[in-house]
C-alpha angles and dihedrals in degrees: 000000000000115000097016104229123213105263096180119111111281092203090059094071119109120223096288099046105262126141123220114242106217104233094236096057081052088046097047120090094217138022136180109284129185106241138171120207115212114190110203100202106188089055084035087229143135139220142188141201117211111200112195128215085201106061114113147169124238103214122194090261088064093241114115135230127204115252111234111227141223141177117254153169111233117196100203091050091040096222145072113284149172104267131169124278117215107202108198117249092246093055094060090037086062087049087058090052092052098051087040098052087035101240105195098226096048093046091049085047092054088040089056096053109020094084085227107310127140127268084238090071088059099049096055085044090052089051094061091043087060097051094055101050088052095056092038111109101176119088110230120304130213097253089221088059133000103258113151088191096085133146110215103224133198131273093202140048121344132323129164115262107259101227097033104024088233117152118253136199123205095210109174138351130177122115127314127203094248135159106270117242118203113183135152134224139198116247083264090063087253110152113241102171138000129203123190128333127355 
């Protein structure tokens, strides 16, 4: 689940970038969530990661783009959290390439989660992508509440816990009926407005 992509319908974005919220997914008191379990056995305790579809930045334009997501530990929550992922600029750049040469696995991965939209959608996406993070100073937050000072963690198999050393487990991941959170963030990953649970 790492870097979260954005999975909604390119094609439904008005002219800014901005995706319609269907009023009944602002109306409904849970949705499905991505979410990864971690189990800490020494403490006997359990922990869980939340991701959000409905996490944006608010660029200067006006138009939005979707945050990209990662597990972490933040210091100052205490916990493990969503925070932002920063992919580099040579690594979408790369992503361009692919879709650009058609490269078979990358077009049957966007055809898996595009909903049907064309590739052209996520090029242009990739590009602004691409402007921001050029212009993007700020080294990843934690998206609860602002800390710079994050570990990324894994999704997968066992790692020591950054702060304790402890052993955990990431013991199951998938989607969770959850209440949605829509927020949105300046393009230093600053947080402007919140809407429901984080």
């Amino acid at each position: 689940m790492g870097g979260v992509s954005d999975q909604r319908n390119s094609s439904q974005a008005t002219e800014n970038g901005d995706y319609p919220v269907p009023e009944r997914l602002r109306e409904t008191k849970s949705m499905g969530r991505g979410f990864v379990e971690y189990h800490l056995p020494e403490s006997k305790r359990t922990e869980g990661v939340l991701w959000s579809a409905f996490l944006d930045y608010r660029l200067p334009n006006g138009a939005k783009l979707h945050i990209l997501q990662q597990a972490a530990w933040c210091p100052v929550c205490r916990a493990f959290v969503i925070a932002e992922e920063l992919p580099s600029v040579e690594s979408l750049e790369e992503e361009i390439r692919l879709f650009q040469t058609g490269d078979p696995n990358q077009l049957r991965i966007w055809e898996f989660v595009s909903n049907g939209a064309p590739v052209e959608d996520r090029i242009a996406e990739l590009r602004r992508r691409i402007e921001w993070r050029r212009s993007r100073i700020s080294p990843p937050r934690c998206l609860h509440c602002g800390n710079l000072e994050i570990v990324p963690i894994p999704e997968i198999g066992e790692f020591r816990h950054p702060q304790t050393g402890e052993r955990v487990i990431v013991t199951s991941s998938g989607f969770a009926d959850a209440a949605p959170w829509f927020a949105e963030f300046s393009p230093e990953g600053e947080q402007l407005t919140d809407q429901g649970a984080s």
